[in-house]
C-alpha positions as CSV (number, residue, x, y, z in Angstrom):
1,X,49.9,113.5,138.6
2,X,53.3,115.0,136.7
3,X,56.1,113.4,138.8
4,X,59.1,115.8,137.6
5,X,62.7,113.8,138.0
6,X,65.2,116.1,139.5
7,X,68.7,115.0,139.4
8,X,71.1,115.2,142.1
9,X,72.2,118.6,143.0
10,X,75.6,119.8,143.7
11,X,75.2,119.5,147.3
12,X,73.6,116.4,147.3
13,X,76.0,114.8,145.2
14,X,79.1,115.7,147.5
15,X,77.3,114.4,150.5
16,X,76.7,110.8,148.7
17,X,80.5,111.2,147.6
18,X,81.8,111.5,151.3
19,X,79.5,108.1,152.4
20,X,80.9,105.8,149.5
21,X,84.0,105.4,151.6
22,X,84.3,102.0,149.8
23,X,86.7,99.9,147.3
24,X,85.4,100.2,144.2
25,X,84.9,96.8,142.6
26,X,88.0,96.3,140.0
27,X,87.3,98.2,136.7
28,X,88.5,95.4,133.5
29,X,87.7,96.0,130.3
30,X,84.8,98.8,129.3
31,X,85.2,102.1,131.0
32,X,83.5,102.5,134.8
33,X,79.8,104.4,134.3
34,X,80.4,108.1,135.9
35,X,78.3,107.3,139.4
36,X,76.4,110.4,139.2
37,X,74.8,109.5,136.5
38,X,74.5,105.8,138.1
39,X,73.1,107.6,141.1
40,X,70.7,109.4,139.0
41,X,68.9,106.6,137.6
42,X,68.4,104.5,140.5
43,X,66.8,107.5,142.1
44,X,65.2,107.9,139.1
45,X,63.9,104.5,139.0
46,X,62.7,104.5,142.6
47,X,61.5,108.0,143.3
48,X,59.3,107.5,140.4
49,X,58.1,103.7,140.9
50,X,58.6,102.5,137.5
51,X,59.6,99.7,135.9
52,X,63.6,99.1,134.7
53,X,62.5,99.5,130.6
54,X,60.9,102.9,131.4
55,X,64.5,104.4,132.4
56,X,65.4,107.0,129.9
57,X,67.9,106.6,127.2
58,X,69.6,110.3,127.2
59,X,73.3,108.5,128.0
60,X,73.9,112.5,128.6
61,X,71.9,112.1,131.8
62,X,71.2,108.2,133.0
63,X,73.4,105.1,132.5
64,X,71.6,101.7,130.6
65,X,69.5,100.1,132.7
66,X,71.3,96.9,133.0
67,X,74.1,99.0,134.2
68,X,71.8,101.0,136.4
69,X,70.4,97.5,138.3
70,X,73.8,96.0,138.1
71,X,75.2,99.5,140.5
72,X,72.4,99.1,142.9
73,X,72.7,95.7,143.8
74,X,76.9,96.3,144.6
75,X,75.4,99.6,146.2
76,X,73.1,97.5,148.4
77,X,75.3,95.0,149.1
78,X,78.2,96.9,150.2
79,X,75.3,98.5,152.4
80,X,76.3,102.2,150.7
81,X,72.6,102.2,149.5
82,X,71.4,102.7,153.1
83,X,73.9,104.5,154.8
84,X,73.4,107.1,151.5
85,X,69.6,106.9,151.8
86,X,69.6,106.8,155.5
87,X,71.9,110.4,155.9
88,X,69.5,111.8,153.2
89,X,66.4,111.3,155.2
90,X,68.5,112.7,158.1
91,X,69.0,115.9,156.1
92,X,65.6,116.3,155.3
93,X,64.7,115.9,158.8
94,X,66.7,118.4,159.6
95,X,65.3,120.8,157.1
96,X,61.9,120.0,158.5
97,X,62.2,121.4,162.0
């Protein structure tokens, strides 16, 4: 079975933009990862069910893994992952009837 990635669109991106009404954690040092791209690989990673090593590398597209796992635990804990996840399902429900 091909399981083709596709990344955030547009649309899709604006809505996850308007539901991180948070504080971003203090940026020191190295530069903060564009959070589409962030965005894109943990969808990447679970949409697809596989393992952290099997992210791509295209830095054009995805972030580093470690940088990738690092966002979605702060996602999670600020509880952005599920509100994000939670309107998207809402969306698609929508869609659906």
């Amino acid at each position: 079975m091909n399981k083709s990635f596709l990344e955030l669109s547009d649309k899709q991106w604006n809505l996850i933009q308007e539901l991180m009404d948070w504080d971003l954690p203090l940026q020191r040092g190295t530069p903060r990862s564009d959070l589409r791209k962030v965005w894109n690989s943990i969808l990447y990673i679970l949409t697809r069910g596989c393992r952290w090593i099997d992210l791509p590398r295209d830095l054009t597209r995805y972030v580093p893994r470690s940088t990738t796992h690092k966002w979605l635990k702060q996602l999670q804990e600020a509880h952005i992952y599920d509100k994000v996840l939670s309107a998207q399902r809402a969306c698609n429900r929508e869609k659906s009837t």
